[in-house]
KOLVEXKOL-852837 format. One record per residue (C-alpha): residue in one letter; residue number from 1; x, z, y. Coordinates in steps of 0.25 Angstrom, whole numbers, m for minus. Each point is the difference from the previous one (the first is absolute). Example, Ala and Ser with C-alpha at 12.3 -4.5 7.8 and 13.67 -1.06 7.14 Angstrom:
BEGIN
a,1,49,31,m18
s,2,6,m2,14
***
This chain:
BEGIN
x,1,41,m161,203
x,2,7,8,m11
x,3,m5,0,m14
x,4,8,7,m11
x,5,13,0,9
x,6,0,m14,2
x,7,m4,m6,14
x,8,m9,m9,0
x,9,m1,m10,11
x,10,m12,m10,2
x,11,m7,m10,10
x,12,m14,m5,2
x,13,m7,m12,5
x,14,m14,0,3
x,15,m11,m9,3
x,16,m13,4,5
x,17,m15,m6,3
x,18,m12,2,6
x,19,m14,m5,m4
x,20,m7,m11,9
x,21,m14,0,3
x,22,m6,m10,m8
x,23,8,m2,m13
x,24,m7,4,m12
x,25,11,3,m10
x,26,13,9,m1
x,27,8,m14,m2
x,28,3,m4,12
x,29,4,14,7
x,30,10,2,m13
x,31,4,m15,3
x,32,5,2,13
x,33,6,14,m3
x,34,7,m7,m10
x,35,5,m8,10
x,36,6,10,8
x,37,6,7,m8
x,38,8,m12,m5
x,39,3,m2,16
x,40,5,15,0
x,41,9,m2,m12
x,42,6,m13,7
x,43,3,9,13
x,44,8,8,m8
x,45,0,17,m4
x,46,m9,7,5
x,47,m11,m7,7
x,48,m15,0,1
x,49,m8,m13,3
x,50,m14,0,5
x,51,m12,m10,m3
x,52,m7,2,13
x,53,m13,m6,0
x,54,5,m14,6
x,55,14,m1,m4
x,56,12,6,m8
x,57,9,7,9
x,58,8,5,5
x,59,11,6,m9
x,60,2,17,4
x,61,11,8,m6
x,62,m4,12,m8
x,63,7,12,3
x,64,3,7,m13
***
């Protein structure tokens, strides 16, 4: 990306949730993204976690 003649270069990690049946708050879904996204930014540049509805995993690179 180049913004006012200067390229500016950037990486992202994401973690991402879903909601189970049965919880009755946001927390735990936030908690578990949370989770993956600190597990994404471990693997390293660009990644993508996801909290699937049993586990955390597995680690996907994002292609940018």
């Amino acid at each position: 990306m180049v913004l006012e003649n200067t390229e500016l270069r950037f990486t992202t990690s994401i973690g991402t949730s879903q909601w189970r049946p049965g919880e009755d708050t946001i927390k735990p879904v936030l908690q578990r993204a949370a989770e993956a996204f600190y597990q994404a930014k471990r693997a390293g540049r660009n990644k993508v976690v996801v909290a699937y509805a049993t586990r955390v995993g597995p680690i996907k690179q994002l292609r940018v």
